[in-house]
Every structure is written in structure tokens, then in C-alpha cells.
C-alpha positions, 0 to 999 in steps of 0.5 A: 110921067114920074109917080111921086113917093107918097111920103115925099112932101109937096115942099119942104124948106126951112128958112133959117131966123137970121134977124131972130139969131142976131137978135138973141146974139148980140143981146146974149153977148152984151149981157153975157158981158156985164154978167161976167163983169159984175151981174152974175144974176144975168146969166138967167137973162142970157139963158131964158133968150137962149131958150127964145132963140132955140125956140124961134131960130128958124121956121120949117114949112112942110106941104102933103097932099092934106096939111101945111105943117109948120115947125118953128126952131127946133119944132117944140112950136108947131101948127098944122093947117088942114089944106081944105079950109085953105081957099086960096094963097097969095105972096104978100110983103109984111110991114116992118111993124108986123115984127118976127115971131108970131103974132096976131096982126091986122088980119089974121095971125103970122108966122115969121122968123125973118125978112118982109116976105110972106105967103097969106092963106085966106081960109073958107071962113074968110079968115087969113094966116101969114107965113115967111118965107124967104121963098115965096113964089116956090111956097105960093106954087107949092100951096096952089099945087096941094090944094088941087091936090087935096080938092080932087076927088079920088073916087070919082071915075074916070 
């Protein structure tokens, strides 16, 4: 049996904004268009969705012993999640209406830079949180091996 660094996460992947990046590129580059062609004062459009799209391009999710981080574009947007108010997780398909970003949906809120394809923690207050991922299953497992991680009580003898 190998023993695990104690910095090195449980997981750690970032799942790259392609529908986000399209977006604010095509919209950059229409707009970027008319700017030079005859609206000078849309170069300030072009620049506040630059800033959308530095601030929501991609989306980092980073698992230890004790919490969930998640790091949206270049991490000014974050959120930490406790793993002991996480009860349980399931991977779940999000409708095409739940949109990227995050958001408030049906449930629970969202956190989803691209694709349908997301993990749904449901906390011990019933609550639940949606996170992309273009990885489920690895993300579901990873998340069920933290919270046995973070349920086990190391004082107890053996």
C-alpha cells in the first residue's frame, strides 16, 4: 500500500469553457467588426466580455480530505464546499435551459462553464449543488472517496 502526499488532492481537474470561449469570441469578433468599421464606442462592449470570458473560461475543481474548491476562469470567482455538510453525490444531465455560468436552477444552484454533464451534491440539509464536469464518473467517485475520507474518525482506535 502506497501513502498518499498529504498536499496532493484527491482530484483535480479543469474542464475547459468551450461553448463560454465560442461565445464571447464570435460576439468579440462581430462587434470588434462594426467597432472598427464605424462604432469606436464598442470596444467597450468587447472589452467588459473579455473580462466575462477571462472570469468564466474554464472551471477547476479540487478535492482534499476536507472541502470541494471550485475556481472559475482565472480563480477571482470561487467557492469552497465543506465535505461534511455533503451527504451524498450523483452524476446528473442538466437541461439545455440551465444555460452556463452560474446560476440559481430548479433545485439548488449550478456551476457549469460547458456540456449537459454535471455531479449534483445533496447536503445534510437537503439542499443540493450542481457541478459540470466533462468528467463525471471520475468526479462522482473522487467526491464519494472524500466523503469517506472526511467521515472517518481518526481518533478512534484501532
Amino acid at each position: 500500500m502506497t501513502v498518499r502526499d498529504v498536499d496532493q488532492p484527491l482530484y483535480d481537474h479543469t474542464q475547459p469553457g468551450t461553448v463560454v470561449r465560442v461565445i464571447c469570441i464570435v460576439i468579440m469578433l462581430w462587434l470588434g467588426t462594426f467597432a472598427f468599421l464605424a462604432a469606436p464606442f464598442l470596444y467597450l462592449i468587447v472589452g467588459v466580455i473579455l473580462v466575462l470570458a477571462l472570469l468564466f473560461h474554464a472551471l477547476n475543481v479540487r478535492i482534499d480530505e476536507k472541502m470541494i474548491e471550485l475556481r472559475m476562469g482565472i480563480g477571482l470567482i470561487s467557492k469552497s464546499i465543506p465535505l461534511e455538510s455533503v451527504v451524498s453525490c450523483k452524476p446528473v444531465r442538466n437541461s439545455l435551459m440551465y444555460g452556463f455560468g452560474i446560476r440559481y436552477v430548479f433545485d439548488g444552484w449550478m456551476w457549469n462553464v460547458s456540456g449537459l454533464d454535471a455531479v449534483q451534491l445533496t447536503f445534510s440539509d437537503g439542499k443540493h449543488f450542481r457541478i459540470g464536469t466533462d468528467e463525471p464518473e471520475a468526479l462522482e467517485s473522487a467526491i464519494n472517496l472524500a466523503i469517506g475520507c472526511s467521515t472517518h474518525d481518526d481518533t478512534a482506535a484501532d
